[in-house]
C-alpha positions as CSV (number, residue, x, y, z in Angstrom):
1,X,9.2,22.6,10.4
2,X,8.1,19.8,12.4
3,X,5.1,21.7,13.5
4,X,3.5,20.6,10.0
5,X,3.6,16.8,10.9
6,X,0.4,16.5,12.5
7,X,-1.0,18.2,9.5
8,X,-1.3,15.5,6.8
9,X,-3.9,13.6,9.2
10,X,-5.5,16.7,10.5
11,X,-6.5,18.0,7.5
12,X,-8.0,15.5,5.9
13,X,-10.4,14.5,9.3
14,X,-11.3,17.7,9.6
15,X,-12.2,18.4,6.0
16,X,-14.1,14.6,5.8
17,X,-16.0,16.0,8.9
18,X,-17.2,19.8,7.2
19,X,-18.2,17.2,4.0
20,X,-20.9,15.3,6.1
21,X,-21.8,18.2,7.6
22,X,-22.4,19.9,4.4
23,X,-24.0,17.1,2.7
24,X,-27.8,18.6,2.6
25,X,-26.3,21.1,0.5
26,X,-25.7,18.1,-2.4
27,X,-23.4,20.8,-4.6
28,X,-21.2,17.9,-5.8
29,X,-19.1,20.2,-8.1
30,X,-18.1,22.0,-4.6
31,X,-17.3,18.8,-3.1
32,X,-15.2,17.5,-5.6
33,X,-13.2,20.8,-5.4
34,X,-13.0,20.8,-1.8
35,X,-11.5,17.1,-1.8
36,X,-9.3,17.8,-4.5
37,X,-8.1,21.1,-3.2
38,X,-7.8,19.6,0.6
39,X,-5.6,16.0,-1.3
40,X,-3.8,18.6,-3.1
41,X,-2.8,20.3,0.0
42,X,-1.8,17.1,2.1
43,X,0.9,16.1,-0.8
44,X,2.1,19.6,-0.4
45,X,3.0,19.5,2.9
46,X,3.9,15.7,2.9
47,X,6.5,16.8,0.0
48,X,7.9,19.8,1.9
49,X,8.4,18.1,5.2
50,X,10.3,14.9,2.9
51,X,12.6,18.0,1.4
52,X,13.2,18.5,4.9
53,X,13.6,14.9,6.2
54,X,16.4,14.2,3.6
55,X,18.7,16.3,5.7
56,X,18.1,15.3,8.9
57,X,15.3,13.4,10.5
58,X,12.1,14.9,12.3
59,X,10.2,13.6,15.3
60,X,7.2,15.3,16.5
61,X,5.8,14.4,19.9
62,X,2.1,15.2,20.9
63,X,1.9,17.5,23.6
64,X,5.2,17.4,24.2
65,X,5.6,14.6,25.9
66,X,8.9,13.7,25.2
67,X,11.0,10.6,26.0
68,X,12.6,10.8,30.3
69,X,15.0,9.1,31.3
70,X,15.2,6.3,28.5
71,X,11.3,5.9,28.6
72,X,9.2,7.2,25.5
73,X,5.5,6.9,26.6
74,X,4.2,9.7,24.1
75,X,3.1,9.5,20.7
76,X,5.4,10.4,18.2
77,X,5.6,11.1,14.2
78,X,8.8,10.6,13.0
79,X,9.5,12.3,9.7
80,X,12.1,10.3,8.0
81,X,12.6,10.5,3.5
82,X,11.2,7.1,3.5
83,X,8.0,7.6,5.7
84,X,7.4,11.1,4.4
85,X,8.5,10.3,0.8
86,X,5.6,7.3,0.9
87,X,3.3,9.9,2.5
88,X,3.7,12.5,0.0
89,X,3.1,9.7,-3.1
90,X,0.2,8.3,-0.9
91,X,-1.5,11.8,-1.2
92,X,-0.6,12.4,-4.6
93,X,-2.4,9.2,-5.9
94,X,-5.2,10.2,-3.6
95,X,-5.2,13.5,-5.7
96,X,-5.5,11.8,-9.2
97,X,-8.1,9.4,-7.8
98,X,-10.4,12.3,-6.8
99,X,-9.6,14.1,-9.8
100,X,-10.8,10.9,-11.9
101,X,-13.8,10.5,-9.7
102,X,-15.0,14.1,-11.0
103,X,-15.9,12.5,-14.4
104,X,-16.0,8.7,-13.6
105,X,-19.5,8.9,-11.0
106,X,-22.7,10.0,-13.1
107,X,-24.0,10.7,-9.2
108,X,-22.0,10.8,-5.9
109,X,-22.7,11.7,-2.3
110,X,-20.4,13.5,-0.1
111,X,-19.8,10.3,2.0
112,X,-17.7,9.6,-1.0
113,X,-15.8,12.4,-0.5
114,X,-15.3,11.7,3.4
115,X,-14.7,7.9,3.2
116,X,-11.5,8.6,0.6
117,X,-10.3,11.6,3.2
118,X,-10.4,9.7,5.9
119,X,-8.7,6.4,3.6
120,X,-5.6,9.4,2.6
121,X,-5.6,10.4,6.8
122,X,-5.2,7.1,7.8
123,X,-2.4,6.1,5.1
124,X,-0.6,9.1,5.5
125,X,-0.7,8.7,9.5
126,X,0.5,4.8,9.3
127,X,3.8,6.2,7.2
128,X,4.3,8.6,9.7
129,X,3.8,6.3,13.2
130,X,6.3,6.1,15.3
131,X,4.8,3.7,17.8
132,X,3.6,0.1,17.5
133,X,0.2,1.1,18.7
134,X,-0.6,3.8,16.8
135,X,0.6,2.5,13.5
136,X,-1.9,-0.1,14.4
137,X,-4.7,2.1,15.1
138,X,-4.4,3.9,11.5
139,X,-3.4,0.4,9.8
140,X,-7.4,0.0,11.2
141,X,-9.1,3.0,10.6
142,X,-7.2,2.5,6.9
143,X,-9.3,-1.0,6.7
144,X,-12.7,0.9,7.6
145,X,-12.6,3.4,5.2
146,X,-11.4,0.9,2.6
147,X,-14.8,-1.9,3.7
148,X,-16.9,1.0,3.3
149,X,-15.5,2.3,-0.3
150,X,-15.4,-1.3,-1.1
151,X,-19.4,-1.6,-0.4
152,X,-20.3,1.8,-1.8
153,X,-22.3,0.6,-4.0
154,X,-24.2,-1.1,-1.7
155,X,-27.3,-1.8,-3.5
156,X,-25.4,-4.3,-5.4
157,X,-25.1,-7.9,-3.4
158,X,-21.7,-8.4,-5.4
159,X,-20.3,-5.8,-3.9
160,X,-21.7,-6.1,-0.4
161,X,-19.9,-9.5,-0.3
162,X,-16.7,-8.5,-1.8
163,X,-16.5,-5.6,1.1
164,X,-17.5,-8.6,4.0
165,X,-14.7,-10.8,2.3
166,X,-12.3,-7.6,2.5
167,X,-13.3,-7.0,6.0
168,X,-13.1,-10.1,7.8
169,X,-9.9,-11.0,6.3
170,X,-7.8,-7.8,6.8
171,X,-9.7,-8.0,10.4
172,X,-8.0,-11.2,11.1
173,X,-4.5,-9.5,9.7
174,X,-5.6,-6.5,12.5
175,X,-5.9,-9.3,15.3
176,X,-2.7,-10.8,14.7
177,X,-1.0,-7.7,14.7
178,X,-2.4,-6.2,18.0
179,X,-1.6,-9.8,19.5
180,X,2.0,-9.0,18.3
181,X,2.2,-6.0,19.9
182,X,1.1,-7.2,23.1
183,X,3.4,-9.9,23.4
184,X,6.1,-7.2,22.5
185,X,4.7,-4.9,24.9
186,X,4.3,-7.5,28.2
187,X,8.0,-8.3,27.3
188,X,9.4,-4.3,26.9
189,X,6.8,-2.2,28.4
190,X,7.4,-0.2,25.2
191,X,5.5,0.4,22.5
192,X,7.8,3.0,20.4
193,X,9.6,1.4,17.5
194,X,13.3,2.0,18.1
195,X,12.8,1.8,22.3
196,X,11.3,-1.9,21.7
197,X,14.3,-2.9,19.1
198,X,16.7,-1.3,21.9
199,X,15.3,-3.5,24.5
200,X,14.7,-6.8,22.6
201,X,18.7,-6.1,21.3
202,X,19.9,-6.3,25.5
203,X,18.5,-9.9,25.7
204,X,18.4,-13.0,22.9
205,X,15.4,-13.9,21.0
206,X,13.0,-16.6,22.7
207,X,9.9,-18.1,21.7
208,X,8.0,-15.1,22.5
209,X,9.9,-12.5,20.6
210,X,10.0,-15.1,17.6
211,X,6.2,-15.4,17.9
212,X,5.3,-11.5,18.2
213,X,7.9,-11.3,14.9
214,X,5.7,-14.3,13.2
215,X,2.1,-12.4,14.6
216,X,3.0,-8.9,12.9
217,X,4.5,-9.9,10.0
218,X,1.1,-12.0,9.0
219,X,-0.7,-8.9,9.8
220,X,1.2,-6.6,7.6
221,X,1.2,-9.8,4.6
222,X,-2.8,-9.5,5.0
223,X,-2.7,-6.1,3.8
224,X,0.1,-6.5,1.3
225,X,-1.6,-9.4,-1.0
226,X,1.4,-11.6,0.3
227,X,0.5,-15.6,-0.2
228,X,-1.3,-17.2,1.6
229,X,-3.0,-14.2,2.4
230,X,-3.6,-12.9,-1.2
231,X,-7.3,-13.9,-1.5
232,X,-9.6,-10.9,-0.5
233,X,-7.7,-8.6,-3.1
234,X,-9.0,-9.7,-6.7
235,X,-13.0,-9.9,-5.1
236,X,-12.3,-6.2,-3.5
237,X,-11.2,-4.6,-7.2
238,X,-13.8,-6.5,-8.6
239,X,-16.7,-4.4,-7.2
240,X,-14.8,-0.8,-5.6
241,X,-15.4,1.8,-7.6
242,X,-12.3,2.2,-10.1
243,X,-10.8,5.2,-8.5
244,X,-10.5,2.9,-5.1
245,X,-9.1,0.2,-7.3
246,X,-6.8,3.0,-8.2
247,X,-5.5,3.2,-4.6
248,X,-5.8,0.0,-3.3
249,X,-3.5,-1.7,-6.0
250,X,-1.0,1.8,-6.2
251,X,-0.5,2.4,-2.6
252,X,-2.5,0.5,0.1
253,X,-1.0,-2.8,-0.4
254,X,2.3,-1.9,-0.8
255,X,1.6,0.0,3.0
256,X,1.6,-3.7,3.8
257,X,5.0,-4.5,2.8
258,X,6.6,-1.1,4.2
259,X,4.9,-1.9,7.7
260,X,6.5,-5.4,7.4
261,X,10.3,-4.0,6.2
262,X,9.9,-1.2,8.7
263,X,8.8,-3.8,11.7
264,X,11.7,-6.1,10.9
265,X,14.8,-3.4,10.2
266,X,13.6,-1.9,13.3
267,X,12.3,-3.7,15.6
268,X,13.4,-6.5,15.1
269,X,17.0,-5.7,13.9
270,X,19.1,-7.2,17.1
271,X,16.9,-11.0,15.9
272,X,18.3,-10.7,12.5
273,X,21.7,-9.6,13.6
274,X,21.4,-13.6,15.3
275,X,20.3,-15.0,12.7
276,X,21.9,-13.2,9.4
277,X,20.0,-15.4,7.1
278,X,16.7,-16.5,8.5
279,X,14.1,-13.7,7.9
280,X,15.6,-12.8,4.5
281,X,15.4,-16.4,3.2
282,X,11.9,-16.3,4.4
283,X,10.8,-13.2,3.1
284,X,12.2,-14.4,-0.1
285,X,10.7,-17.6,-0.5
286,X,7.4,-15.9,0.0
287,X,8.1,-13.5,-2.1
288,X,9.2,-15.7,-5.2
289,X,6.1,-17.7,-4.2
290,X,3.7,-14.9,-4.4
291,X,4.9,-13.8,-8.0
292,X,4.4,-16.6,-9.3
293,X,1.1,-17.5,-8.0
294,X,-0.1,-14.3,-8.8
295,X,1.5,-14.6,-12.3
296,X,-0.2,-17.2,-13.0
297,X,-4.0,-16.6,-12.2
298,X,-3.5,-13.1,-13.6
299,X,-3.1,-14.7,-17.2
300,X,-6.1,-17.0,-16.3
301,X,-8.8,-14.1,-16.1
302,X,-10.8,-12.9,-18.5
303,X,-12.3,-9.9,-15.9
304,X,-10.4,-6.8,-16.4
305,X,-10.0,-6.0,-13.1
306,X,-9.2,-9.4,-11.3
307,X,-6.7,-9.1,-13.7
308,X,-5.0,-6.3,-12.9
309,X,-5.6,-7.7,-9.2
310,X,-3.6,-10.8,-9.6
311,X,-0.8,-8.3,-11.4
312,X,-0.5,-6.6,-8.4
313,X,-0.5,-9.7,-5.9
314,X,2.5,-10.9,-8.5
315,X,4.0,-7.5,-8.3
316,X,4.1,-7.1,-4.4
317,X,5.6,-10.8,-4.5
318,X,8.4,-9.4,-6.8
319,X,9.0,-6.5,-4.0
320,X,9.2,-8.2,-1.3
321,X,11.4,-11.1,-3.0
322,X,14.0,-8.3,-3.9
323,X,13.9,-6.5,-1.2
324,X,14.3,-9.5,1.1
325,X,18.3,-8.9,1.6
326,X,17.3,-5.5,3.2
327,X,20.4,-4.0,2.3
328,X,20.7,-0.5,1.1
329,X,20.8,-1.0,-2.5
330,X,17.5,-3.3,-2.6
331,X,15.5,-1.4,0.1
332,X,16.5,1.2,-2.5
333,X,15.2,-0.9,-5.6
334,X,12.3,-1.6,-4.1
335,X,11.2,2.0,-3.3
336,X,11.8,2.8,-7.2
337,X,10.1,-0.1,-8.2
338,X,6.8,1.1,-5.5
339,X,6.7,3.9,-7.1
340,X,6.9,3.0,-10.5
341,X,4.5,0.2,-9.7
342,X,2.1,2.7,-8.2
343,X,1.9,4.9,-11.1
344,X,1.7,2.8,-13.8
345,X,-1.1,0.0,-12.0
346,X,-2.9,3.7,-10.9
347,X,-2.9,4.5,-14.9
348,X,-3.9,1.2,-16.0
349,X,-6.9,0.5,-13.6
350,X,-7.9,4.3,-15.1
351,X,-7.7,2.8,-18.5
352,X,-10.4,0.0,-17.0
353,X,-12.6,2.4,-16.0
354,X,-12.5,4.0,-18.4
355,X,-14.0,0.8,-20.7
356,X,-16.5,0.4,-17.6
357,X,-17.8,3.4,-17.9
358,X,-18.3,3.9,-22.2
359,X,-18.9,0.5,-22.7
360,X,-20.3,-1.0,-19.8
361,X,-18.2,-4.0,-19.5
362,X,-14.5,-5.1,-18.3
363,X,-15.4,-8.8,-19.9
364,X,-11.9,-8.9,-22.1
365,X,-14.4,-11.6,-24.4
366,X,-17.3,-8.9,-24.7
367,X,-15.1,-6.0,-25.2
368,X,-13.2,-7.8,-28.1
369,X,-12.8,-5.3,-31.1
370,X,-15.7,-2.8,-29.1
371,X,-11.9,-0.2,-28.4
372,X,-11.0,0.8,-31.9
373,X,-12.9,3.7,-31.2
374,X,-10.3,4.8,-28.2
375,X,-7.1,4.4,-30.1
376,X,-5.8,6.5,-27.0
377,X,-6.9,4.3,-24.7
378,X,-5.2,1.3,-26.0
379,X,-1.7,3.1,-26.4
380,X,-1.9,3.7,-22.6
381,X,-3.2,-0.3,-22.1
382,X,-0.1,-1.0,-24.5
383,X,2.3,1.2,-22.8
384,X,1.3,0.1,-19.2
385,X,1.5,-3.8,-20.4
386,X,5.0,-2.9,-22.0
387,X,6.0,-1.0,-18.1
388,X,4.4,-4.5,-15.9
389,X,6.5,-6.5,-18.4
390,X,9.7,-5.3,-17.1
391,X,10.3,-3.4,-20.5
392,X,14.1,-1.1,-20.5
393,X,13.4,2.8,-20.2
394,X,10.7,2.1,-17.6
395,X,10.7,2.8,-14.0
396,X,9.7,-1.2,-13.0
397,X,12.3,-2.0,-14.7
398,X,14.8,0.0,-13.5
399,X,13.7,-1.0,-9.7
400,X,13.8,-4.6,-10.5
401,X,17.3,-4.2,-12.0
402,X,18.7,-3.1,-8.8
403,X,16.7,-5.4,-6.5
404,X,18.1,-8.6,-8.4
405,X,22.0,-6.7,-8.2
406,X,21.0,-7.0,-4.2
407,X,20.1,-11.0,-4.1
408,X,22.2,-12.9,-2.6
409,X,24.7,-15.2,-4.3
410,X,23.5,-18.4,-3.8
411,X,19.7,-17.2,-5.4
412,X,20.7,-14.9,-7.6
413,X,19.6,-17.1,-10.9
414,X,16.5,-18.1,-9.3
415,X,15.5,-14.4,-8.6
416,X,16.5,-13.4,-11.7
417,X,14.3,-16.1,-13.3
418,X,11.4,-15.9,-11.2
419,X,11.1,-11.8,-11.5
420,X,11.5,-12.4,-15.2
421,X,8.9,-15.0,-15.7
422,X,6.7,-13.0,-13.4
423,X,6.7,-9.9,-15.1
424,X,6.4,-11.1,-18.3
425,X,3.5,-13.1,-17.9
426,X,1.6,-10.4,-15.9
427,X,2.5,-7.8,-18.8
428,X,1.7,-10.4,-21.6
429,X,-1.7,-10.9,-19.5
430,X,-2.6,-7.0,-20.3
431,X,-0.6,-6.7,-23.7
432,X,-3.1,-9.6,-24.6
C-alpha cells in the first residue's frame, strides 16, 4: 500500500505538465474534465492510503534509501491519519474549487488548470513530508503556484499588487524557515523530523535550538494568517479568483498551523518536555490575540471578501489558541474544528462569488436589497453565518467545544470568552 504515496504529487505534476502542453488545443470543456477527473483521483488515493494509516503508520522512502545505522539521509513520506487525513481534504476542496471554476470563468486558459494542480501537488506533498527540507521545498512551490493564481488576472493592477504583497511576505516566512532548518541542521546533521527531535532530546536546549524553534514557527505563522503576520491575507482574497479564495481560506492557511503543531510535537518535543508551559502559553496568547484582531476588522469591512478574510485570520487565531495545550483531546478539536472551518469558509466564499459573478459587485452597501432574487443564496449566507458563529449542531462548534474542555485551568474563562466573542462577532459580521 505504501507504493501509492508518491502518487498524490505525481499525478497532479504530471497532469499540470500534459495541460500546458495541450494548451494550443484551447478545448476548455476537456480541461476542466481532465482537472476535475485528475483532483478527483488524488482524494481517492489520499483517502484510501488515510484508511490504511489509521491502523498502522506508512513511510515511504525514495529509492529506497532507507535509514543505516541510526542515520536517515533519504527522503521519506510518512503516511500517518493526520498527514493523510489533511491530504485527502486538501484534494477534496481542490475538487469542488475546479468543479466551481467550470461555471464561475466566462473564459479560462489551461494555465489555470496547471497553476491549481500544481497548488493541490504541493499541498498534498507538504502533509506528507517527512523531512525538514522537503516540507520546505513544497511549503515554496505551494507559495508560487498561489502568487501566480493570485495575479491571474493580471491585466488588472489591483491584482498584480495584491499577488507582489502575497509574494514578498510569504517569501520572508520561506527565509526564516530555511534559516531554521539550517541552524537545526549545523547542530544535528539531520534533516528528518523525528531523527532531529531524537538528537536535540540527547542534549538541553541552548540559544540556537531556541532560535531555529523561534525562525520556523514565524515561517509557518506567515502562512497561517497568525498576528503579526496576518496582513497579506485580506489583499490576496481581494483580487484571486473566488475558487482560489476557496482554497486559500479552507485549506492553505490552516497548512500553516499544522506545519507549526507538527514542527513543535515533533521536533521540538524534548524543548517542551523542559519547559511544560512555555510554547503553549505562547501559542496561546497569540492565538487569543489573533482572534480578536481578526474579529474585529472583519466586522469593520464593507468588501465581501476582506470580510470573509479577516473571518478566517480570527478563525485560525481560535485554532491555534485551542489547540495550544497540544494534548490529545485539543489537537483532536482542532482537527474537527479545520475541517469544519474548511467547509463552511469554502461554501461561503462560493456564495461571494456567486454575487461577483450575477451582480458584479461584493460592495455589501451596493448589493443592499439587489439578493431577493437568490433566496437560495442567502439561506446558505445565513446558514454559514449561523456555522462561523459557533451555533450548536454545527461542526465549528463542536471543535471549539472540545478545544476549550482542553485549556488549561488557570485560562480556561479567558479562552472560553475570547472564542466566544470571536465567533460571534465574525458570524454576526456575515449574518449582517
Amino acid at each position: 500500500m505504501s507504493a501509492l504515496a508518491p502518487w498524490p504529487v505525481v499525478l497532479p505534476l504530471l497532469a499540470a505538465t500534459l495541460l500546458m502542453i495541450a494548451s494550443p488545443l484551447r478545448r476548455r470543456i476537456l480541461f476542466d474534465l481532465f482537472a476535475i477527473g485528475v483532483a478527483l483521483a488524488v482524494t481517492g488515493i489520499c483517502a484510501v492510503l488515510a484508511r490504511e494509516a489509521m491502523t498502522h503508520p506508512l513511510v515511504y522512502w525514495f529509492g529506497g534509501w532507507q535509514p543505516r545505522g541510526g542515520a536517515a539521509i533519504g527522503i521519506a513520506f510518512v503516511i500517518d491519519p493526520c498527514g493523510a487525513g489533511l491530504a485527502a481534504f486538501v484534494s477534496l476542496m481542490v475538487t469542488a474549487a475546479l468543479a466551481y471554476s467550470a461555471r464561475y470563468f466566462d473564459a479560462v486558459r489551461s494555465l489555470y488548470h496547471s497553476l491549481m494542480l500544481i497548488f493541490l501537488a504541493a499541498m498534498v506533498g507538504y502533509c506528507l513530508a517527512g523531512d525538514l527540507f522537503n516540507q520546505f521545498v513544497f511549503f515554496e512551490l505551494m507559495g508560487v503556484a498561489a502568487y501566480a493564481l493570485t495575479a491571474y488576472k493580471v491585466e488588472e493592477p489591483s491584482s498584480l499588487a495584491g499577488g507582489i504583497n502575497f509574494a514578498i511576505t510569504n517569501s520572508l516566512g520561506g527565509f526564516a524557515l530555511l534559516l531554521g532548518i539550517g541552524l537545526l541542521y549545523g547542530r544535528t546533521g539531520a534533516l528528518n523530523l523525528v531523527q532531529v527531535g531524537r538528537a536535540l532530546a540527547t542534549r538541553p536546549a541552548d540559544g540556537l535550538v531556541i532560535s531555529a524553534m523561534a525562525l520556523l514557527l514565524t515561517g509557518y505563522f506567515v502562512k497561517g494568517a497568525i498576528v503579526p503576520f496576518h496582513f497579506w491575507l485580506a489583499d490576496a482574497h481581494a483580487v484571486a479568483p473566488t475558487p482560489v479564495c476557496v482554497l486559500f481560506s479552507g485549506v492553505m492557511v490552516e497548512l500553516g498551523v499544522f506545519g507549526a503543531l507538527r514542527v513543535a510535537t515533533t521536533v521540538f518535543q524534548s524543548v517542551l518536555a523542559a519547559h511544560p508551559a512555555v510554547i503553549p502559553h505562547l501559542l496561546l496568547a497569540l492565538g487569543l490575540v489573533t482572534a480578536v484582531v481578526g474579529a474585529v476588522m472583519c466586522f469593520e469591512q464593507r468588501h465581501l471578501k476582506r470580510m470573509l478574510a479577516f473571518s478566517t485570520i480570527s478563525h485560525m487565531g481560535i485554532l491555534l489558541a485551542g489547540v495550544s495545550p497540544l494534548t490529545g483531546r485539543a489537537l483532536g478539536g482542532g482537527a474537527v474544528y479545520l475541517l469544519a472551518h474548511g467547509l463552511t469558509k469554502g461554501a461561503v466564499f462560493m456564495c461571494a462569488g456567486v454575487l461577483l459573478h450575477s451582480r458584479g459587485s461584493v460592495d455589501e452597501m451596493e448589493l443592499r436589497g439587489r439578493g431577493r432574487s437568490l433566496p437560495w443564496l442567502g439561506t446558505v449566507f445565513f446558514v454559514g453565518g449561523l456555522a462561523l458563529a459557533g451555533v450548536p449542531a454545527f461542526g465549528l462548534f463542536l471543535g471549539k467545544t472540545m478545544m476549550e474542555s482542553a485549556a488549561p485551568p488557570d485560562a480556561e474563562t479567558a479562552v472560553r470568552i475570547v472564542l466566544l466573542l470571536s465567533s460571534a462577532i465574525t458570524g454576526g459580521a456575515v449574518l449582517r
